[in-house]
C-alpha positions, 0 to 999 in steps of 0.5 A: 212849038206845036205838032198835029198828030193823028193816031190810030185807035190801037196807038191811041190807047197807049199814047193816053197816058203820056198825053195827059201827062206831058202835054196841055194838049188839044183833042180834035175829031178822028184821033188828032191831037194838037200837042207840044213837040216834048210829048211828040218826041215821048212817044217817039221815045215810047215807041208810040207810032203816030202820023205827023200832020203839022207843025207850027210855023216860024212864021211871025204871029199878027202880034209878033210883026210891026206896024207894015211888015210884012208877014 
């Protein structure tokens, strides 16, 4: 699962290495990053403060649903 992350420029600097690391992760404007729910949980664990924006849904993908289903 993904999660939207957003970090300051302080927790950036230190999130860096655990991001690059532990997550195939996508960098957006503003400090956001898109990244695995394993390197969320580590910096948690790091003591690393971010401020969650999303998280993937459970929600069926258009390949995942049949033929007329409704998503």
């Amino acid at each position: 699962m993904k999660v939207v992350i957003q970090l300051t420029k302080d927790e950036e600097a230190k999130a860096l290495p655990i991001l690059l690391r532990h997550s195939p992760g996508t960098v957006l404007q503003n400090r956001t990053y898109v990244v695995n729910t394993e390197a969320a949980a580590e910096l948690r664990q790091s003591g690393i403060e971010f401020t969650e924006l999303s998280r993937e849904s459970n929600a069926p993908s258009l390949e995942e649903a049949g033929s007329g289903e409704r998503v």
